[in-house]
N, CA, C and O atoms as a GROMACS GRO file, in nm:
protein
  484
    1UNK      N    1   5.335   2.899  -2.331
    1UNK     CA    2   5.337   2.767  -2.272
    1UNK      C    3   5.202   2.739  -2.208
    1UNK      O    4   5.168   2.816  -2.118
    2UNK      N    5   5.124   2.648  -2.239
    2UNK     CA    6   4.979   2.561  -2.169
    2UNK      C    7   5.046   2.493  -2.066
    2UNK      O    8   5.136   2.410  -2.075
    3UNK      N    9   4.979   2.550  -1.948
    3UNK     CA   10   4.990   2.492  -1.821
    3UNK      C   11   4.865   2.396  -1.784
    3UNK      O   12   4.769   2.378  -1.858
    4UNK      N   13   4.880   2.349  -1.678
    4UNK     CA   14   4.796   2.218  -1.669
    4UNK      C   15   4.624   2.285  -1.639
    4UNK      O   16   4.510   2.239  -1.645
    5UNK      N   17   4.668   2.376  -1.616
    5UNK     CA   18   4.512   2.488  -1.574
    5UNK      C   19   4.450   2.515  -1.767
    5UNK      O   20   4.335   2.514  -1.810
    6UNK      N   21   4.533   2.528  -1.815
    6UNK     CA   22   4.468   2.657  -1.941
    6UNK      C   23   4.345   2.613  -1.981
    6UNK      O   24   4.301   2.702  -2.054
    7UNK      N   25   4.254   2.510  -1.971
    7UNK     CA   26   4.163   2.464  -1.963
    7UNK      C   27   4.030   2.529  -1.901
    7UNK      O   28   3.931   2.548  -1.973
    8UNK      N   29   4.033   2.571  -1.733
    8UNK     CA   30   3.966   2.584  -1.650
    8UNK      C   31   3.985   2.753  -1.699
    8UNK      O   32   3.888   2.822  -1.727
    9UNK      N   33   4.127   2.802  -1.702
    9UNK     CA   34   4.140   2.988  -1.734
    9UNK      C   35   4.076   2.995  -1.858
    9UNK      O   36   3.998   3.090  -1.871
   10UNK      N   37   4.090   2.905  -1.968
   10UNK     CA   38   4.032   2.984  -2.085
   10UNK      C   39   3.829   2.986  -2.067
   10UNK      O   40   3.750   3.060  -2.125
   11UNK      N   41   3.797   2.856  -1.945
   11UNK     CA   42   3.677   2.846  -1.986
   11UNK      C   43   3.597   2.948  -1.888
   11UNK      O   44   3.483   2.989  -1.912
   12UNK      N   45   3.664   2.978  -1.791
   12UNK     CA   46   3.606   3.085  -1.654
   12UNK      C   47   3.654   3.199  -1.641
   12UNK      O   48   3.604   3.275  -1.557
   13UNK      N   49   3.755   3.237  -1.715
   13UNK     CA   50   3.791   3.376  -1.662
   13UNK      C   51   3.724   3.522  -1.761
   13UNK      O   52   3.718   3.531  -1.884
   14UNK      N   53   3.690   3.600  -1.681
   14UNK     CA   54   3.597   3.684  -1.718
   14UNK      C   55   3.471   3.641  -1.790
   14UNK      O   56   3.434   3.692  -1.896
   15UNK      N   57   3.387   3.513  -1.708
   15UNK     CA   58   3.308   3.491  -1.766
   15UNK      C   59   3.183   3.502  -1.656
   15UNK      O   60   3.216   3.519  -1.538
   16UNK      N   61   3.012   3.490  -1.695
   16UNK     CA   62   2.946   3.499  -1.667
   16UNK      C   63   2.895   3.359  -1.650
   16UNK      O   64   2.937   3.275  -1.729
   17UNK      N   65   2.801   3.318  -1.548
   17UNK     CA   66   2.696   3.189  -1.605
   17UNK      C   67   2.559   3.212  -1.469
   17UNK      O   68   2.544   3.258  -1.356
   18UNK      N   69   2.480   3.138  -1.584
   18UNK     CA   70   2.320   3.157  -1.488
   18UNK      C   71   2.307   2.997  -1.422
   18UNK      O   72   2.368   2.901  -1.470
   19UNK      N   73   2.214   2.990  -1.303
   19UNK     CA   74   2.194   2.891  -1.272
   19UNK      C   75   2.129   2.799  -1.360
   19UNK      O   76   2.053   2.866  -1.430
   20UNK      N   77   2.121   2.644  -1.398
   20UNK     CA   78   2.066   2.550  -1.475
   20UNK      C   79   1.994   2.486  -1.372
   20UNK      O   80   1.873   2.500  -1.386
   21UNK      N   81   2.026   2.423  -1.277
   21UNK     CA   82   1.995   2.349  -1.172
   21UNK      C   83   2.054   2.368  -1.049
   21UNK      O   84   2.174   2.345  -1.037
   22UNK      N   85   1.958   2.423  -0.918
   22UNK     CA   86   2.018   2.426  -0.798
   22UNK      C   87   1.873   2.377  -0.712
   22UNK      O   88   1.811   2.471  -0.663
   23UNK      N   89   1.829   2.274  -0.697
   23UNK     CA   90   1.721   2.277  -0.618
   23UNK      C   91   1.710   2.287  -0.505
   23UNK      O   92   1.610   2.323  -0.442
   24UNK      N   93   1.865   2.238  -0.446
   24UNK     CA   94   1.830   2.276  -0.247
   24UNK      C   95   1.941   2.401  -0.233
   24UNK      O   96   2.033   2.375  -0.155
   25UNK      N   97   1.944   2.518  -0.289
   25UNK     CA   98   2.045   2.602  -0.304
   25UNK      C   99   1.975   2.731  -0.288
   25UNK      O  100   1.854   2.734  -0.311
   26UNK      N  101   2.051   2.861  -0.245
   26UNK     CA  102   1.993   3.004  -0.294
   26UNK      C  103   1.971   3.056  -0.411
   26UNK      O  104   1.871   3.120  -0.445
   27UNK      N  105   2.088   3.021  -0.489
   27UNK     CA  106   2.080   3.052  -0.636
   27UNK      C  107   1.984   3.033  -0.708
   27UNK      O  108   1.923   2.935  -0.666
   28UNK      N  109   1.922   3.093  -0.829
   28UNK     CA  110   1.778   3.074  -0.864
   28UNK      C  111   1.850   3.112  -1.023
   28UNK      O  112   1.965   3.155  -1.029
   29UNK      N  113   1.762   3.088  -1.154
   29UNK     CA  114   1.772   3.146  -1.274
   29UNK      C  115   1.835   3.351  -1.289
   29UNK      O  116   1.897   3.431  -1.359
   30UNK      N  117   1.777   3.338  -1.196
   30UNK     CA  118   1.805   3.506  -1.169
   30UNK      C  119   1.930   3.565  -1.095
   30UNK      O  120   1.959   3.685  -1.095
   31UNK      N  121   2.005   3.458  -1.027
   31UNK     CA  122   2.140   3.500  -0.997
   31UNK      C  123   2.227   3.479  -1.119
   31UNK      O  124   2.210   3.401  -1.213
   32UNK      N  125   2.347   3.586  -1.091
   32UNK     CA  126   2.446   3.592  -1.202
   32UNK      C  127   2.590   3.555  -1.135
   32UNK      O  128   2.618   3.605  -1.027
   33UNK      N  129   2.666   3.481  -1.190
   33UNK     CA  130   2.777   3.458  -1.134
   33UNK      C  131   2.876   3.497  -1.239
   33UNK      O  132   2.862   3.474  -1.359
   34UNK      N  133   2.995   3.568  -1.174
   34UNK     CA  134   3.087   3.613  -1.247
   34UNK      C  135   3.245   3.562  -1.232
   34UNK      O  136   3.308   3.593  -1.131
   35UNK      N  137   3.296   3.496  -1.318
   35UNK     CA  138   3.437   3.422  -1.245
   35UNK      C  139   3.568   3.504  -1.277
   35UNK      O  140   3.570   3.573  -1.379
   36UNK      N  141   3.674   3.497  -1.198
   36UNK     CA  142   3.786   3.538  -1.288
   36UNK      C  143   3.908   3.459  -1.244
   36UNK      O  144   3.909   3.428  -1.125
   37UNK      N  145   4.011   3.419  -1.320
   37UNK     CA  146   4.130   3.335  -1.283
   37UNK      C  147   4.264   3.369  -1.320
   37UNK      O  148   4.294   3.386  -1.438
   38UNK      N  149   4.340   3.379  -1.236
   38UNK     CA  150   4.499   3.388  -1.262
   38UNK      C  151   4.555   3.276  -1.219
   38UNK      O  152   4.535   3.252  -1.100
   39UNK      N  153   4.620   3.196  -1.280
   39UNK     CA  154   4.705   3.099  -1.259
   39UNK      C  155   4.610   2.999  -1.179
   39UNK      O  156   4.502   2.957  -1.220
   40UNK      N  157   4.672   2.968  -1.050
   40UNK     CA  158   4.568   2.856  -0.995
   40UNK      C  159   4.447   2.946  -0.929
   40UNK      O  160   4.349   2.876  -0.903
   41UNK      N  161   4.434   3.061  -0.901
   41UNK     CA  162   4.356   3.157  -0.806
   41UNK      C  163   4.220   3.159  -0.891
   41UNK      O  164   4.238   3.183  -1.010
   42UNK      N  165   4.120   3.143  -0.861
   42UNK     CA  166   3.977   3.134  -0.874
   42UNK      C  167   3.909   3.241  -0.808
   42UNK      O  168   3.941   3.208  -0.694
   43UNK      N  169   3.840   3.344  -0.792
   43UNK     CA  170   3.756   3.421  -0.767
   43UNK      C  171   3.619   3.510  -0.827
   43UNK      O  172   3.609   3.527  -0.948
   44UNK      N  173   3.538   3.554  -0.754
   44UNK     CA  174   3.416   3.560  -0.817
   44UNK      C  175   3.308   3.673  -0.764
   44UNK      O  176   3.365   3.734  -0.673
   45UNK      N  177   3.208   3.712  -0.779
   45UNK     CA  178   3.108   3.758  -0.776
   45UNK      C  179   2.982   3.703  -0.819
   45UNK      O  180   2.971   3.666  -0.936
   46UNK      N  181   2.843   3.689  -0.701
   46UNK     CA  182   2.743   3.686  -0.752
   46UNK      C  183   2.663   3.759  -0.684
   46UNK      O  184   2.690   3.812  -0.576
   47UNK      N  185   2.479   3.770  -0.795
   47UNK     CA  186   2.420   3.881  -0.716
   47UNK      C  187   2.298   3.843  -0.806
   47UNK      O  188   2.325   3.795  -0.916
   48UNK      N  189   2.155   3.859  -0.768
   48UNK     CA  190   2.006   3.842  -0.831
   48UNK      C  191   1.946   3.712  -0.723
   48UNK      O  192   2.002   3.628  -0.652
   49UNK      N  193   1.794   3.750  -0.756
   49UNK     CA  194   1.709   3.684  -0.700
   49UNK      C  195   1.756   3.723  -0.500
   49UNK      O  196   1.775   3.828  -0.438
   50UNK      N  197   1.758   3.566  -0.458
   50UNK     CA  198   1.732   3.548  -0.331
   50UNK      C  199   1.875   3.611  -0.276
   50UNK      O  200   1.886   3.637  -0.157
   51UNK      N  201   2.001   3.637  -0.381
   51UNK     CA  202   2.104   3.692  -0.274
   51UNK      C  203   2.152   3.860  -0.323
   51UNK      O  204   2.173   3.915  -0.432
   52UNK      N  205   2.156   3.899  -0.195
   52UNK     CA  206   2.205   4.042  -0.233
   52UNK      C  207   2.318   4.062  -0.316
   52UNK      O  208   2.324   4.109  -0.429
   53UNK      N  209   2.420   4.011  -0.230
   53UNK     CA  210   2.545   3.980  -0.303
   53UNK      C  211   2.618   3.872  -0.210
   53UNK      O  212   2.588   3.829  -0.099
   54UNK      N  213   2.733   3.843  -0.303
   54UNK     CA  214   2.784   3.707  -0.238
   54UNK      C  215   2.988   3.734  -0.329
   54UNK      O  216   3.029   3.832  -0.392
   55UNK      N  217   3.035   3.653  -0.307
   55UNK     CA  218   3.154   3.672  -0.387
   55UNK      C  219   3.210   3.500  -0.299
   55UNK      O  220   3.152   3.427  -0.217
   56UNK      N  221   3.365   3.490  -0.379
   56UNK     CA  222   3.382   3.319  -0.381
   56UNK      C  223   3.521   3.347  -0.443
   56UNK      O  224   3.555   3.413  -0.541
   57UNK      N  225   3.604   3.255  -0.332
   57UNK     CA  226   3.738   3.262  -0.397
   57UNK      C  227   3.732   3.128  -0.389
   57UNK      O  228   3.640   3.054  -0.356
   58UNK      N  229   3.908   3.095  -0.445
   58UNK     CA  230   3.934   2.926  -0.430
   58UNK      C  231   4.044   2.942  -0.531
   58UNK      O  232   4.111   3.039  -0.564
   59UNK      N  233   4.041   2.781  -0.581
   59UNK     CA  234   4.145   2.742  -0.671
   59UNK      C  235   4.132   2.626  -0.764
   59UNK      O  236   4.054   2.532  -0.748
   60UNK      N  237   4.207   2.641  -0.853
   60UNK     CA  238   4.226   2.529  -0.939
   60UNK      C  239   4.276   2.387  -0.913
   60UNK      O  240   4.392   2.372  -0.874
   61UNK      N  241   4.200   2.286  -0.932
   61UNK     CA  242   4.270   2.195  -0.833
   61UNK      C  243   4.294   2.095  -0.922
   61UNK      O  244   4.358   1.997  -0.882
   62UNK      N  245   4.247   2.101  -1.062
   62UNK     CA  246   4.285   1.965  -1.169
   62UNK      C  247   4.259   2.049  -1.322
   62UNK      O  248   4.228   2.168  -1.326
   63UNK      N  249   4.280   1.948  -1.462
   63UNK     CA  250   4.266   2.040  -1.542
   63UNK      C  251   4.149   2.077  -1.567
   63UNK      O  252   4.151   2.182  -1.632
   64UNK      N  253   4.000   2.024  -1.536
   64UNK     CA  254   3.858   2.061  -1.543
   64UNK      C  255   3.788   2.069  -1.407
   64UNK      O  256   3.666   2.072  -1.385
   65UNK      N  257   3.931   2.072  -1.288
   65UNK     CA  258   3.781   2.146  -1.154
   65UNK      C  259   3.901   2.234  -1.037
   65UNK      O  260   4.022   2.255  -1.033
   66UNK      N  261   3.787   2.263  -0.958
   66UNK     CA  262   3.777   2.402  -0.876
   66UNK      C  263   3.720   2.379  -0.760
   66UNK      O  264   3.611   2.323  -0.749
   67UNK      N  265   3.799   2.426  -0.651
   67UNK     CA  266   3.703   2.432  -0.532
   67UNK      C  267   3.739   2.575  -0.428
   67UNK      O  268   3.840   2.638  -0.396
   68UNK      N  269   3.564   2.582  -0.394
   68UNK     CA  270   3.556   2.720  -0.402
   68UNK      C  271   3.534   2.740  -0.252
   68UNK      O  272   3.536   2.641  -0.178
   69UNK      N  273   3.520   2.826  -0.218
   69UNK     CA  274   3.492   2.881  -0.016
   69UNK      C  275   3.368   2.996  -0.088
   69UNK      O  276   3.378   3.045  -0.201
   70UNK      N  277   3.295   3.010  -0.023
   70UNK     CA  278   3.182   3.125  -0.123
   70UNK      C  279   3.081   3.170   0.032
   70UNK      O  280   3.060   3.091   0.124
   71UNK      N  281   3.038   3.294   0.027
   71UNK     CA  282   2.994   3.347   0.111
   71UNK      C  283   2.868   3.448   0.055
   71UNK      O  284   2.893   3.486  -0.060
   72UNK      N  285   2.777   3.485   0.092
   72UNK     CA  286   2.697   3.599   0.056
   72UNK      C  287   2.566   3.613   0.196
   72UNK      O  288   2.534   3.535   0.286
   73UNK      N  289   2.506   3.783   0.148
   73UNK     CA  290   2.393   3.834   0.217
   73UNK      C  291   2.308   3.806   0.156
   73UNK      O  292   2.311   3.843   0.038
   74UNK      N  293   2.179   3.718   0.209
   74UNK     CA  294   2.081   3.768   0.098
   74UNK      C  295   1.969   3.884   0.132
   74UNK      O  296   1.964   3.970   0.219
   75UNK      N  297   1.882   3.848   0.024
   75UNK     CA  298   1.772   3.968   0.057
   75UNK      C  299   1.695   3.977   0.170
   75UNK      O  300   1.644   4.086   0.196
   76UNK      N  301   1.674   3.872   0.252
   76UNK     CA  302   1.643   3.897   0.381
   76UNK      C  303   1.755   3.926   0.491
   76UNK      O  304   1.722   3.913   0.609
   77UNK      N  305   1.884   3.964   0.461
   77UNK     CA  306   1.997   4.012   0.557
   77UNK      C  307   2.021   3.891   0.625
   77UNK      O  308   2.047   3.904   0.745
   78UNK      N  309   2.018   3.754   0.570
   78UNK     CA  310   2.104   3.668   0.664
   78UNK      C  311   2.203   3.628   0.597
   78UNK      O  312   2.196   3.599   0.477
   79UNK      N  313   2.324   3.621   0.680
   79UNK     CA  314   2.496   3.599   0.596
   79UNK      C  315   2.469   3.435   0.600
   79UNK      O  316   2.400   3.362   0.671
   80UNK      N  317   2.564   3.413   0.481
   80UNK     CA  318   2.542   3.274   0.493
   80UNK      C  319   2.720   3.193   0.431
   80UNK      O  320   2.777   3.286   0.373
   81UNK      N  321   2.774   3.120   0.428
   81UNK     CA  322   2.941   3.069   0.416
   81UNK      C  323   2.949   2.928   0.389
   81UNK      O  324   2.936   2.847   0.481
   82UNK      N  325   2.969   2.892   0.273
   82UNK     CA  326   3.014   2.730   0.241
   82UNK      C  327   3.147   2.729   0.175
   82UNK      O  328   3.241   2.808   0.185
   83UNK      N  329   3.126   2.585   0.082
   83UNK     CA  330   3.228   2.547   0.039
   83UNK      C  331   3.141   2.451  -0.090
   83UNK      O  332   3.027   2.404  -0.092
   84UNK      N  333   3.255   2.447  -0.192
   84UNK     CA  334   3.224   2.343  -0.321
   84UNK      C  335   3.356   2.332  -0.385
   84UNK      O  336   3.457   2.402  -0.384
   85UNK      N  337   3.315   2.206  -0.449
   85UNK     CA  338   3.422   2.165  -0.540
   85UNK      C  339   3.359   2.122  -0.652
   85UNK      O  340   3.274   2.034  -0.641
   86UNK      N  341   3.395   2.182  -0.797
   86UNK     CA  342   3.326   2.169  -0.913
   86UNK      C  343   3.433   2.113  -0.988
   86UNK      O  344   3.550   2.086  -0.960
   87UNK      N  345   3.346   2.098  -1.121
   87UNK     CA  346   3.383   2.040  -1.268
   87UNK      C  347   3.359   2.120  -1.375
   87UNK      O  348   3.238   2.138  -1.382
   88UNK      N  349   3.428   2.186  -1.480
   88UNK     CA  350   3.477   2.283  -1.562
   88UNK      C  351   3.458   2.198  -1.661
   88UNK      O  352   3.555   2.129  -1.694
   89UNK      N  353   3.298   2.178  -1.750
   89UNK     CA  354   3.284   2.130  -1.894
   89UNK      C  355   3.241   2.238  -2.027
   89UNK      O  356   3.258   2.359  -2.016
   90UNK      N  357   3.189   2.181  -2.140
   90UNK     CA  358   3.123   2.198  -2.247
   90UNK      C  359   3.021   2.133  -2.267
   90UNK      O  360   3.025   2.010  -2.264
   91UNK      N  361   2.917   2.194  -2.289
   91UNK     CA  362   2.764   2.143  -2.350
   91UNK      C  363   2.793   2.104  -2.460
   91UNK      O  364   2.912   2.093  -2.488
   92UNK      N  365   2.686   2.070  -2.564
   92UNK     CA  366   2.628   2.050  -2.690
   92UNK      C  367   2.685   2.163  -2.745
   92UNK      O  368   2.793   2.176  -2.802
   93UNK      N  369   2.582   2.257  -2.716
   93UNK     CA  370   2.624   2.408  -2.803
   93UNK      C  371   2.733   2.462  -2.782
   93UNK      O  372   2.739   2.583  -2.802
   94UNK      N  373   2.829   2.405  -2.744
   94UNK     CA  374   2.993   2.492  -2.705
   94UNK      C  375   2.948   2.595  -2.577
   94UNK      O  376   3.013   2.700  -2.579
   95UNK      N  377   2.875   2.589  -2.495
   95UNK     CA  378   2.890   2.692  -2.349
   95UNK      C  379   2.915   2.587  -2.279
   95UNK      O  380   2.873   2.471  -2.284
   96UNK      N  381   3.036   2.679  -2.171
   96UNK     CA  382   3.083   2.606  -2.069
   96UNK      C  383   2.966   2.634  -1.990
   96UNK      O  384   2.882   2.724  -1.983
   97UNK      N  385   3.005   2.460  -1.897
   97UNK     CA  386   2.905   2.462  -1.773
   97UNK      C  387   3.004   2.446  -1.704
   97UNK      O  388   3.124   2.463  -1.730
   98UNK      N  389   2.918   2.391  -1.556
   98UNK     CA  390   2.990   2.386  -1.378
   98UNK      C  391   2.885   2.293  -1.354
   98UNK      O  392   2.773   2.302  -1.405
   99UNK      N  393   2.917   2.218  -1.288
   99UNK     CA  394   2.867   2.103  -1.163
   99UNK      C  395   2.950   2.133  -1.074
   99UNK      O  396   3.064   2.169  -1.104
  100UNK      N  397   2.897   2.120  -0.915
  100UNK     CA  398   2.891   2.144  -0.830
  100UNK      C  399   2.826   2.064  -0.720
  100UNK      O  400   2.706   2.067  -0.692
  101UNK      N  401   2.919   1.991  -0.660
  101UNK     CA  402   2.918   1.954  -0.520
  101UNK      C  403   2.904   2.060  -0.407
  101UNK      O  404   2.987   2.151  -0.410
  102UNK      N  405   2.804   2.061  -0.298
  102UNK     CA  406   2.800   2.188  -0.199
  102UNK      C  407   2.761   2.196  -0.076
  102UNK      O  408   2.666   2.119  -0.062
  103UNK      N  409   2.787   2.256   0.030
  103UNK     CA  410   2.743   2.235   0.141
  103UNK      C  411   2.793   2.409   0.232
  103UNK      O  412   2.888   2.487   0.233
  104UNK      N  413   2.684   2.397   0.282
  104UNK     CA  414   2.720   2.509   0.370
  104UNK      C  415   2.784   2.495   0.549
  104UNK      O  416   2.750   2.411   0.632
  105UNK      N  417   2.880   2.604   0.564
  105UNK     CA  418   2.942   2.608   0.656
  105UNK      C  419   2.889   2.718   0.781
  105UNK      O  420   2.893   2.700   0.903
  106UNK      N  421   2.858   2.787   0.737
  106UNK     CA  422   2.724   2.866   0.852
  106UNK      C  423   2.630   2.911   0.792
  106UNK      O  424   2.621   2.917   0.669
  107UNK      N  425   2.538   2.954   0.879
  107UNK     CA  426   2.423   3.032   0.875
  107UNK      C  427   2.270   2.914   0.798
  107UNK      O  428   2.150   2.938   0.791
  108UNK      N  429   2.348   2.795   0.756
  108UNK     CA  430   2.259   2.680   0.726
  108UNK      C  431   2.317   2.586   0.713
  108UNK      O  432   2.440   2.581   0.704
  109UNK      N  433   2.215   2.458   0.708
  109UNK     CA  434   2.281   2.290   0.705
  109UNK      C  435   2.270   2.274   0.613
  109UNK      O  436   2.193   2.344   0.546
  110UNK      N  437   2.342   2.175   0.560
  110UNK     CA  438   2.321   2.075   0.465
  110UNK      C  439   2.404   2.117   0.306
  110UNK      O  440   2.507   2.184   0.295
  111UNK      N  441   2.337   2.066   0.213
  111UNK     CA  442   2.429   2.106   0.151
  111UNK      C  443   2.379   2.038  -0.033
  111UNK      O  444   2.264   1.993  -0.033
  112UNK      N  445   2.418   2.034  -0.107
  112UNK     CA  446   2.376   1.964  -0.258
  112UNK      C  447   2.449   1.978  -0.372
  112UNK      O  448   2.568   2.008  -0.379
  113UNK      N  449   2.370   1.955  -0.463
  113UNK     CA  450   2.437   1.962  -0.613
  113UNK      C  451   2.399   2.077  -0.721
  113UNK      O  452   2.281   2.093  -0.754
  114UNK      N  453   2.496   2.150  -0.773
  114UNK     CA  454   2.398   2.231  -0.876
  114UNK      C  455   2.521   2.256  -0.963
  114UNK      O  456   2.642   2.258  -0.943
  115UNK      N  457   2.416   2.282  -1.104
  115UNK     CA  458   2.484   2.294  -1.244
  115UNK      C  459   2.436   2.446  -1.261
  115UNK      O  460   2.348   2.510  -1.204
  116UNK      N  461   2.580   2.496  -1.416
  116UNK     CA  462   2.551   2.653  -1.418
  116UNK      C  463   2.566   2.630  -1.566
  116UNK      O  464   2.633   2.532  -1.601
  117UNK      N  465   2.508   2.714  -1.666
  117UNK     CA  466   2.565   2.723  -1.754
  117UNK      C  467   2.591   2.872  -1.777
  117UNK      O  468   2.524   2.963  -1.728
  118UNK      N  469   2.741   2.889  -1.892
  118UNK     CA  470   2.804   3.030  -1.939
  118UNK      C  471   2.640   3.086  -1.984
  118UNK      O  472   2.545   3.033  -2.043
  119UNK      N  473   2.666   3.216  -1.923
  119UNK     CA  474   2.557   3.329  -1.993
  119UNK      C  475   2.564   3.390  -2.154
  119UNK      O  476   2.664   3.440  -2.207
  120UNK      N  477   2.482   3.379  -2.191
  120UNK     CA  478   2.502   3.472  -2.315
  120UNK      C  479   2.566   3.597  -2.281
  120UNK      O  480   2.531   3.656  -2.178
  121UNK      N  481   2.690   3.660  -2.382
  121UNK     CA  482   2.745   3.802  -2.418
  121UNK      C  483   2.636   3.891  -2.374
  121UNK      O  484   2.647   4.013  -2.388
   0.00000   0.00000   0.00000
């Protein structure tokens, strides 16, 4: 049975993606983000460039988006804690992307937009 999610699970779970665009963000070409999903549950891992490591839970909240709570250290040892709510598409070439609405909740202000696309295998 396709539930109203199978969309967002088939396109994020156990998947990888690199940053495309984050200009007021930590994330750089060199972070890796890793997703995984059960039912509505969203969770994650990331790690490269400016953050040591970081990880990100959340949930499924429609059939193409997600909103996430996400936290990490970076390489200069300051913790840092936001929040986003994304959009679960397809490019041209068949890799899923993410857009991303964002803002942080400590350790900095403000907040922006950034796109990811799936990593190559």
């Amino acid at each position: 049975m396709e539930s109203a999610f199978s969309q967002v699970i088939e396109r994020l779970h156990n998947r990888r993606f690199s940053v495309a665009n984050n200009a007021q963000g930590l994330s750089d070409a060199r972070t890796v983000f890793e997703y995984f999903v059960e039912g509505a549950a969203v969770w994650g891992t990331y790690a490269g460039g400016h953050i040591r490591m970081g990880n990100q839970v959340g949930r499924v909240t429609g059939p193409d988006s997600i909103e996430l709570l996400y936290q990490c250290i970076t390489t200069d040892g300051e913790i840092r804690a936001g929040w986003s709510r994304g959009v679960v598409g397809v490019d041209e070439a068949g890799r899923t992307t993410l857009r991303f609405v964002w803002g942080w909740l400590s350790g900095a202000e403000g907040g922006g937009e950034s796109s990811y696309v799936e990593a190559a295998a």
